[in-house]
N, C-alpha and C positions, 0 to 999 in steps of 0.2 A: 744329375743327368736326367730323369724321370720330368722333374720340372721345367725343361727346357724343352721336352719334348713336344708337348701343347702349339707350344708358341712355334718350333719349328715348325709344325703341322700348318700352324695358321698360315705363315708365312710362305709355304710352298703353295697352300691354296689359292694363297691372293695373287700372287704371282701367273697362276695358272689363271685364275679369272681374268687377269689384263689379258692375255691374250684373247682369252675365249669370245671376251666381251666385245671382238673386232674382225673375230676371226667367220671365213666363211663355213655354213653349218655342217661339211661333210669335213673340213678339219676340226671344229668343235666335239665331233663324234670322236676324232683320232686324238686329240687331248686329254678329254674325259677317259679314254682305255689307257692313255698313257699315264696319266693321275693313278689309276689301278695297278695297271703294273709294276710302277714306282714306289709302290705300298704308301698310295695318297688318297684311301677312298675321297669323289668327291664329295662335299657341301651341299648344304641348300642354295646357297650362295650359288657356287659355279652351275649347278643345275637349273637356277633360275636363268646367267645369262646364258646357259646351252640354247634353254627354252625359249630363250627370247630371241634368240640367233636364227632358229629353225622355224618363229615366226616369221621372220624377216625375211626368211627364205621361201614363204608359201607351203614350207612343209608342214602341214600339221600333223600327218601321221608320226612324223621321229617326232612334234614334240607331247603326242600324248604316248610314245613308247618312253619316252624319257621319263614323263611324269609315273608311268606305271614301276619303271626301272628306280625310280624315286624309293617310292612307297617299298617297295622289295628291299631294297637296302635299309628300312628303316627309318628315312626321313620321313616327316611330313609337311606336306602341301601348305606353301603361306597365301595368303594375299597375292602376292606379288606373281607366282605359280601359275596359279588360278586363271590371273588375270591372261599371262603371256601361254597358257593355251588357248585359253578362250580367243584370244587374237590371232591363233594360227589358226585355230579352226575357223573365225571367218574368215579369214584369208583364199581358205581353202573352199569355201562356198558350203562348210558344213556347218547350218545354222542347225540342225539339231543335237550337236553333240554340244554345240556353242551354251544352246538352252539346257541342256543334262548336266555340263559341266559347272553353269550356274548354279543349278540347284543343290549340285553337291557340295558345290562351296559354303548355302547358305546350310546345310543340313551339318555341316562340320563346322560353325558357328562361326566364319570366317565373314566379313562384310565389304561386299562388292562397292567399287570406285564406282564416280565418275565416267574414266576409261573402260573400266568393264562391262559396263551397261552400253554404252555405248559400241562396245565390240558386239554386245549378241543384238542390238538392234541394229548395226549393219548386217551381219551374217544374215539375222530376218529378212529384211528388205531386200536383199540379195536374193534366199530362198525365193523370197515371193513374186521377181522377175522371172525365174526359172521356169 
């Protein structure tokens, strides 16, 4: 039974991620407590598409609470984390946390895309029409 256990874990996660991965960010917030409730802590996985959801959404504040709510649980920050705050924070025209969250990436030995440079030289350029 013990053994199965895992894999059922996996399984309700992934499950929970298809939706998440679609779903708009104030029900993404309502899945992730319902993953808890359900005795599902979530993943790095469903946290990353929260995160990525709440960028989509312009929200960047839920998605560096989310990243906070990350680390308190346990997890930690990947790549892929990193990047989808970084892109809510430009989104949200906060090119300095855009730049902090950078460096913290690079200070926890993690190495920025592509995309993610590209996120905090929007958010800059943005800053600097302001």
């Amino acid at each position: 039974m013990h053994s199965r256990a895992p894999a059922h874990h996996r399984e309700v996660c992934k499950h929970y991620n298809a939706k998440i991965k679609v779903a708009h960010w104030t029900e993404v917030l309502r899945l992730l407590n319902e993953m808890r409730q359900n005795g599902f802590p979530p993943n790095i996985f469903n946290y990353n598409c929260a995160i990525n959801r709440c960028a989509k959404g312009g929200k960047w504040q839920c998605a560096l609470d989310l990243l906070e709510e990350m680390r308190r649980c346990g997890l930690v920050p990947n790549e892929i984390t990193y990047s989808s705050v970084i892109h809510a924070c430009a989104k949200g025209d906060e090119w300095q946390r855009a730049l902090n969250l950078l460096e913290e990436m690079r200070r926890c030995g993690l190495v920025p895309d592509v995309i993610t440079y590209s996120s905090v030289i929007n958010a800059c350029a943005k800053g600097d029409e302001s």
